[in-house]
N, C-alpha and C positions, 0 to 999 in steps of 0.2 A: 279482379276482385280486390276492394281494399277495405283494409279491417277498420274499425271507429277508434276515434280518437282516444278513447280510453283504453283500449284493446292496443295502440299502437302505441301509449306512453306505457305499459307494462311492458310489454316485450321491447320496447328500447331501452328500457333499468335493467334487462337481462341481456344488452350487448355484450361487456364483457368474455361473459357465458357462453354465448352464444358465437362468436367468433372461437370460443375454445373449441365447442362442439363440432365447430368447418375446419377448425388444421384440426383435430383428431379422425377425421374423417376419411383422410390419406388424399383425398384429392384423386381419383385414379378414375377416370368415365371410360368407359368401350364406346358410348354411342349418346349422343343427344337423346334426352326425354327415354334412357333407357328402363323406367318406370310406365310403358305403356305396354302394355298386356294384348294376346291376340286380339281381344273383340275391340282392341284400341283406346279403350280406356285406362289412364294413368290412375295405377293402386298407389297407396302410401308405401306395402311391402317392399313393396318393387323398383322404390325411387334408391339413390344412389344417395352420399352425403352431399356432394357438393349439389346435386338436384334441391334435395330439402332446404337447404340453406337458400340457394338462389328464389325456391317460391316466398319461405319469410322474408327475402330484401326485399320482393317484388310486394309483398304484400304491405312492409311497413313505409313503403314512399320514401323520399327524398327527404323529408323531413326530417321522420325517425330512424333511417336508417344509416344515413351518414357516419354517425360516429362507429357504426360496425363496421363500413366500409374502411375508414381512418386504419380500422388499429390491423387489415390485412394486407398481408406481405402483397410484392408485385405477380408471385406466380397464385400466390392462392384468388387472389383479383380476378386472373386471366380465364381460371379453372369455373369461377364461380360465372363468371362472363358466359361462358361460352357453354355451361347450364343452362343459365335465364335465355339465352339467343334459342335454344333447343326444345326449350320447355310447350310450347303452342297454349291452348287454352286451360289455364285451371280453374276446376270447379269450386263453388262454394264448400261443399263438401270435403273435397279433398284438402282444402286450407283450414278449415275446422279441425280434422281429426290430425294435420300434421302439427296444430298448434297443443294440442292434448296430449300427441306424443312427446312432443319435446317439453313441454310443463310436464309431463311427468317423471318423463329421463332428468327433468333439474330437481324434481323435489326427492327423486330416492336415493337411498343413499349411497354414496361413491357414485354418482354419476360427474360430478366436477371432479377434474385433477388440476393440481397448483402444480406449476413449474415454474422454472425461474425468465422464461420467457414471458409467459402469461404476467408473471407475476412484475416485472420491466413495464411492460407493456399499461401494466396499471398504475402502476408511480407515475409515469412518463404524465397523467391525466393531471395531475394535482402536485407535483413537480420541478423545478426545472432542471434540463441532463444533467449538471455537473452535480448536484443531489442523488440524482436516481442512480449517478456510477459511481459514488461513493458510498447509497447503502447496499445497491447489487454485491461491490466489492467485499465490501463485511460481510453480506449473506454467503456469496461463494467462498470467500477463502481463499488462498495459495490455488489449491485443488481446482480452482475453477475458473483458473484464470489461465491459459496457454502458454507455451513459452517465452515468447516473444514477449508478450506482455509483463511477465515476469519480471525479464531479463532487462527492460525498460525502468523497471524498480531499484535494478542491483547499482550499487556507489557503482560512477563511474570510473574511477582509480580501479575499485576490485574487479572489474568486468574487462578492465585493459591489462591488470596483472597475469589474468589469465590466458587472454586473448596472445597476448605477444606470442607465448611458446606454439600457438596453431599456425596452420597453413596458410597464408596469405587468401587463397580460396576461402578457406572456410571464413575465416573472418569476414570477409568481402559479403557472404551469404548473410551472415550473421548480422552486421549493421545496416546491411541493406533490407531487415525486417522489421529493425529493430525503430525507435520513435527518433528523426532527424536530428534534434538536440544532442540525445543520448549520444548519439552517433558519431555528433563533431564534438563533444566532452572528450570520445573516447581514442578517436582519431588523434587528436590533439597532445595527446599525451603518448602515444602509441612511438617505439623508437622510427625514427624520422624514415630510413629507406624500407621498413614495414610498410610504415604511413601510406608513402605512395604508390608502392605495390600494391595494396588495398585500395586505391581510389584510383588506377588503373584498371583492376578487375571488376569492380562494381561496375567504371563507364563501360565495360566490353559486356556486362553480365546478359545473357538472355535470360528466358523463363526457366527457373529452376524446376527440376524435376521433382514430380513428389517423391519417390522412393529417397533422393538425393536427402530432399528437406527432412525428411521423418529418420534419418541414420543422425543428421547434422542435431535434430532436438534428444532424440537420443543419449546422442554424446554428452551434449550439455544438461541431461535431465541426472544422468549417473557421473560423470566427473566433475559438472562446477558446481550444479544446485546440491546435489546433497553433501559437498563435501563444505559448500555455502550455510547449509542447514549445522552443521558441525560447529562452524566458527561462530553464530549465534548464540548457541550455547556459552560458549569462551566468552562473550561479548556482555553475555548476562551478567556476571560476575564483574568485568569492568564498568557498567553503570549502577551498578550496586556498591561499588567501590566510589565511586562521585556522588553517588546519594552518602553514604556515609560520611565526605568529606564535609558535607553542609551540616552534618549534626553538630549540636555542639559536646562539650565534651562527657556532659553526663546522661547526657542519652546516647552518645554512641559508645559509651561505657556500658548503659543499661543491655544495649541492643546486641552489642557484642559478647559479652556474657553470655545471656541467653543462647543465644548463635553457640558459641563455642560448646556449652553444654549437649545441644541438640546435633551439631555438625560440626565436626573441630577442623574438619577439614574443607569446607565452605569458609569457614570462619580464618581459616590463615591464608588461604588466596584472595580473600577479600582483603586481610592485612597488607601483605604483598602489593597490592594494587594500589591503594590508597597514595596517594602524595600527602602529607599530612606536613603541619607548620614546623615541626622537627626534621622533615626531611630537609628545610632550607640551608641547615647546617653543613650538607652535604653538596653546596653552591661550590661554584671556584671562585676565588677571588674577585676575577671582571666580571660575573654573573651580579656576583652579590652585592657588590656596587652601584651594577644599573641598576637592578632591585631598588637600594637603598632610594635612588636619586628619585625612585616612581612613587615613594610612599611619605606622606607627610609628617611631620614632625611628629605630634602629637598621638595618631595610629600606632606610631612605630613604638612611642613610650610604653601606649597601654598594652601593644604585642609584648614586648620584651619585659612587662610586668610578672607577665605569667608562664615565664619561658625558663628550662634551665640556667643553670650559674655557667654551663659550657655552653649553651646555643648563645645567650647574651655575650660572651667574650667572642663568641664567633664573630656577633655582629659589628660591636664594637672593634676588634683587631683591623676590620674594614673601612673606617672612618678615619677621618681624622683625629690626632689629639684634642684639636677645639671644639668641634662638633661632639665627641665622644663626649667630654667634659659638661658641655653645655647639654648633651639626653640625660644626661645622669641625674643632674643639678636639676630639670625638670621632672624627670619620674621621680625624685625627693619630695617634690611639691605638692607632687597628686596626692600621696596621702593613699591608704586605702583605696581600692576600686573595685566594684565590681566585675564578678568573673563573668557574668554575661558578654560585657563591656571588651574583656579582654579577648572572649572566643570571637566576637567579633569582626576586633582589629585582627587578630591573627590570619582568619579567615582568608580579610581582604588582604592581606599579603600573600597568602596562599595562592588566592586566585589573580593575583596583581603576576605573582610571578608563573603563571600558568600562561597568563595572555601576553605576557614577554617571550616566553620560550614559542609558544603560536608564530610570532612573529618573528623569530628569528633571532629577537635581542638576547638572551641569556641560554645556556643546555642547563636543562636540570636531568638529573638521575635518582634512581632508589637507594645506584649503589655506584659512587664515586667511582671506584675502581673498572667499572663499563668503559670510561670514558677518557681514563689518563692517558695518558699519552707517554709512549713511548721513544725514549733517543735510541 
């Protein structure tokens, strides 16, 4: 029996649904066409889920029913298969009152549940993957993503920092789950007769056990992730310390004030943190030099415009007598400037000598004495 074409584009706008209604079903049959009764006629009571399901695919044709087949898994496929192979003849009747049942199980309430499968499943239509695992991802959360997954996330430095003090086994487990990149990031960095030891046991690895797997996530769920959750926190504070380095000075006057008032102790680790254009003072001689050589004339004027009378002889002590002679003889000229101007420049010294020390060319510190060197 097949339903009319307006009968068969309603109940395909309720695909979705309606494949919810077949995995909520459980899938579980004792017997083909277990819905026929002694006198041999199939009741609606009687039928099974995955029964009911297989008579509406059969009833909505190939047309309308494709896109419900689409969004089912391979075993629910199987299940509903081998329903419809079982089913023998259905009546008119019997296709009528199961369409009244399930139009009614959709209009009362709570009869639809959202899940985060269901709910994949629906993006996937209007979509494409690399979309639908980025808002699945924000809809789950940490919470909803495995370990593995996770741990795919964590810098790979911080994930070899830990890794070294474990068992060669366990690591071997561990990157052998983890996403292949991740893996040779982490390998790569790992001390070298580690290294091989781990890429020894991985080529020997059979199938891990699960009891094995479930103690190894375990481990890492209570010693790296939450003590990883820990450092987060610590970390909050150093990018709130580089956002304040971009203020300029009278808003991060404004902003710290307040701060202090509210939290004085947010507000002096924040201090702490900071690199600020007064800390450049605290350069060693050949730091402060490469410095000078990375920043142009002119910058360097409008910095040292608005810089202590001791940060300015710092810089100057650094240069030449000619060159000293000849910034001086220019910041004379400028005249006036503005302070904008001068937060500016300062700035870009600030960050000039940030991505010197990045690269290896100059050490900077908070606190010179970190760093001296001892005879």
């Amino acid at each position: 029996m097949a339903l009319s074409p307006k009968e068969s584009q309603a109940l395909a706008e309720a695909a979705p649904a309606l494949a919810e209604q077949l995995e909520q079903a459980g899938l579980q049959l004792q017997s083909p066409a277990s819905g026929i009764g002694d006198d041999g006629v199939i009741r609606l009571e009687h039928l099974k889920g995955p029964e009911k399901a297989a008579i509406l695919l059969l009833s909505l044709g190939q047309k309308f029913g494709s896109s419900i087949w689409e969004t089912l898994s391979e075993d629910e496929v199987k299940e509903a298969s081998v329903a419809m192979a079982g089913l023998g003849q259905i009546t008119v009747d019997l296709v009528e009152k199961l369409l009244v049942d399930f139009a009614g199980k959709m209009s009362a309430a709570g009869a639809l549940m959202g899940n985060y499968d269901s709910t994949e499943r629906l993006l996937s239509q209007f979509l494409d993957t690399e979309k639908v695992q980025r808002v699945m991802e924000e809809i789950r959360g940490p919470a909803g993503r495995n370990m593995w997954e996770k741990l795919s996330n964590v810098q790979h430095t911080v994930l070899a920092a830990y890794l070294k003090n474990e068992y060669p086994q366990t690591v071997a487990v561990v990157l052998s789950k983890i996403k292949p990149d991740h893996a040779a990031s982490v390998l790569s960095i790992l001390p070298e007769e580690l290294a091989l030891e781990v890429i020894q046991r991985m080529l020997k690895m059979e199938s891990v056990q699960k009891d094995i797997l479930e103690k190894v996530e375990q481990t890492l769920r209570v010693e790296f992730m939450s003590n990883l959750a820990k450092t987060a926190r610590r970390d909050a504070y150093e990018s709130m310390a580089d956002i304040f380095n971009f203020f300029d000075r009278q808003t991060e006057s404004r902003f710290m004030t307040t701060l202090e008032e509210n939290d004085r102790e947010a507000a002096e680790r924040i201090k702490t943190l900071m690199f600020t254009f007064e800390d450049l003072g605290k350069l060693d001689s050949a730091s402060a030099q490469t410095l000078l050589r990375h920043v142009e004339k002119d910058k360097l004027g409008l910095a040292l415009k608005g810089c202590s009378d001791t940060l300015r002889d710092f810089f100057f002590s650094n240069m030449s007598e000619r060159a000293g002679k000849m910034l001086k003889e220019d910041m004379e000229v400028m005249g006036p400037v503005r302070l904008k101007e001068v937060d500016e420049a300062q700035m870009f010294m600030v960050n000039t000598a940030k991505d010197l020390a990045a690269s290896g060319e100059i050490m900077i510190s908070k606190n010179r004495g970190e760093d001296e060197l001892v005879y």
